[in-house]
Rosetta silent file (secondary structure, phi, psi, omega in degrees, C-alpha in Angstrom):
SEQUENCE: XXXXXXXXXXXXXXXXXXXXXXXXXXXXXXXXXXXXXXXXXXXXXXXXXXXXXXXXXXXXXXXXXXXXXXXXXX
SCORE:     score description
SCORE:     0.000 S_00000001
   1 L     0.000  139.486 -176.019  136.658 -108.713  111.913 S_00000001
   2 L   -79.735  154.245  158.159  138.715 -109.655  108.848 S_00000001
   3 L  -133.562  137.183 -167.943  141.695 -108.124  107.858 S_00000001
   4 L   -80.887  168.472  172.364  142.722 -107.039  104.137 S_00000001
   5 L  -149.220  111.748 -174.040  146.162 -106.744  102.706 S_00000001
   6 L  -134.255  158.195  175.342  146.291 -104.960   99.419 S_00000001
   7 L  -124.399  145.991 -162.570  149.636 -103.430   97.629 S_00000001
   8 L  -139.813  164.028  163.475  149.098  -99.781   95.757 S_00000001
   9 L   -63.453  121.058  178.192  151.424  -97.609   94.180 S_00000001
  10 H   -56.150  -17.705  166.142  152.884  -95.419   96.056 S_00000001
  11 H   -73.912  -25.274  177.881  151.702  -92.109   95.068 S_00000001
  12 H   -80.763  -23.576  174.369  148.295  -93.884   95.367 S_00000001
  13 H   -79.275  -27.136  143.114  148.939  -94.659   99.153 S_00000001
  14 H   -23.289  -67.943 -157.164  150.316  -90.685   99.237 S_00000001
  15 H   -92.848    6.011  169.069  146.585  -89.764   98.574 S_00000001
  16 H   -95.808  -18.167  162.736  144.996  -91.993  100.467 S_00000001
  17 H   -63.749  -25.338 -171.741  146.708  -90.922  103.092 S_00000001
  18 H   -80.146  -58.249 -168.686  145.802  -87.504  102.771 S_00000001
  19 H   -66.331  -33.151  179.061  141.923  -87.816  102.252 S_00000001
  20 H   -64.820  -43.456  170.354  142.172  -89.949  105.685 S_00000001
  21 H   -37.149  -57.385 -177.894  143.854  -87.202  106.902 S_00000001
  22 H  -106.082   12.127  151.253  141.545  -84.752  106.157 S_00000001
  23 L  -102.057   42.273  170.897  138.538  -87.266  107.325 S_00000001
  24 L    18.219   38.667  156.538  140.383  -86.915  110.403 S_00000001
  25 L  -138.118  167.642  165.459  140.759  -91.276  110.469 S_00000001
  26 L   -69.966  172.306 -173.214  142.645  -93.453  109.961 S_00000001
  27 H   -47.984  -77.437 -168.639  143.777  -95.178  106.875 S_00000001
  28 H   -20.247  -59.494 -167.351  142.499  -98.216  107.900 S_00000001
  29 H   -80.189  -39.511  165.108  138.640  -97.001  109.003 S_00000001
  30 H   -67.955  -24.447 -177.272  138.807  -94.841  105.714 S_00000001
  31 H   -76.671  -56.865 -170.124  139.307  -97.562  103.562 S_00000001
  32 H   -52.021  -43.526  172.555  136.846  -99.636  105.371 S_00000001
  33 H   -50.829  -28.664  162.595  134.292  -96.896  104.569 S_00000001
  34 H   -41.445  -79.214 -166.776  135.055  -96.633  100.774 S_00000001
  35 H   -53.580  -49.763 -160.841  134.366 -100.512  100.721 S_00000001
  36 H   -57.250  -36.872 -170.604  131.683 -100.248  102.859 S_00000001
  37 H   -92.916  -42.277  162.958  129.628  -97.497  100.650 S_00000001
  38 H   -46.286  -41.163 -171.255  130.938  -99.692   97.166 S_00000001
  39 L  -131.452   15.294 -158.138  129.563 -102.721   98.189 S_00000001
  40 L   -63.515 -147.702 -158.829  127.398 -102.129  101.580 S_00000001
  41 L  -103.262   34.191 -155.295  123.950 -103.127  102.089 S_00000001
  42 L  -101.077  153.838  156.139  122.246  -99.915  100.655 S_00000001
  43 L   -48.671  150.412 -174.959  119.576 -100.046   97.961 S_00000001
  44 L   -74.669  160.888  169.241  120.862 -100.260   94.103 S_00000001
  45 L   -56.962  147.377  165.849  121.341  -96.423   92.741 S_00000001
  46 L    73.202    5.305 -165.121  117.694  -95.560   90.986 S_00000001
  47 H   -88.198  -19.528 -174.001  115.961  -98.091   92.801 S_00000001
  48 H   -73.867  -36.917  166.717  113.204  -96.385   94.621 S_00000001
  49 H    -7.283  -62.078 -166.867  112.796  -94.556   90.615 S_00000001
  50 H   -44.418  -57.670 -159.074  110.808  -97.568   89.512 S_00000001
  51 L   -32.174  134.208  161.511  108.168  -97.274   92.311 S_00000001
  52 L    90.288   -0.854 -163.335  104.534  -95.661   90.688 S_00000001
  53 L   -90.590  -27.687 -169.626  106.441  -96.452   86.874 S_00000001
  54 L   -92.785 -175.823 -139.069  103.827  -99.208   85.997 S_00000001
  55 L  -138.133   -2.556  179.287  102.279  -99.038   82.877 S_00000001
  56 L   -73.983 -132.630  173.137  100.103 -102.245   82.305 S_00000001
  57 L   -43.292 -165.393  148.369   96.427 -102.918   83.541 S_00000001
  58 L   -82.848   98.965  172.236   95.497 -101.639   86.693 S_00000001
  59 L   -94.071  148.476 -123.914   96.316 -103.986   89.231 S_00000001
  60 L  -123.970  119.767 -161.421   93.344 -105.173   91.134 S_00000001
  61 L   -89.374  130.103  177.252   93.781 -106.625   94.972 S_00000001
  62 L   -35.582  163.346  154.898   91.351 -109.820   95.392 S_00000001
  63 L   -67.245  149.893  164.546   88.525 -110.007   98.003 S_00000001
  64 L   -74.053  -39.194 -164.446   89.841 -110.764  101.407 S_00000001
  65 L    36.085  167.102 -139.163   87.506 -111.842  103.315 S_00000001
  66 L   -81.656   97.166  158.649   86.788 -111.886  106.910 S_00000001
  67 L   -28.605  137.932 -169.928   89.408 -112.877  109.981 S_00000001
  68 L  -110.662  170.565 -154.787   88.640 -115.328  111.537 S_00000001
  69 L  -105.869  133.508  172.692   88.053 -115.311  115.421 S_00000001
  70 L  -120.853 -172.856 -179.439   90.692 -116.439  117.724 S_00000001
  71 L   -89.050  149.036  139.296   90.924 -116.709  121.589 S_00000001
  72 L    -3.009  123.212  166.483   92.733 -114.224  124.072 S_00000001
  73 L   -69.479  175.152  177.002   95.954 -114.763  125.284 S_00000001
  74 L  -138.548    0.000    0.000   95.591 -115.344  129.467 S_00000001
């Protein structure tokens, strides 16, 4: 796991101490969570929004047609 080094003001490392504080962790694991929720792996804000939004044609799914037959595993 990497480790950061950042320099803050000190009144800003005051309140960061404090909201860790009262997220019962440490600085460290609070910070990582900040960053984690800023830049994790989550869906963009609004993105599920879109879904059922379009507005052209209809779109129309092709024929499929028919599977073809394979053998059994043994």
């Amino acid at each position: 796991m990497a480790q950061l080094h950042c320099y803050v003001p000190d009144q800003v490392a005051r309140k960061l101490k404090q909201k860790a504080d009262n997220a019962h962790l440490s600085v460290s694991k609070y910070l990582a969570r900040l960053i984690k929720k800023e830049i994790g792996d989550d869906w963009p804000e609004n993105y599920f929004d879109v879904f059922g939004s379009w507005e052209g044609r209809p779109l129309e799914r092709p024929e499929q047609g028919s599977l073809e037959k394979r053998e059994d595993f043994q």
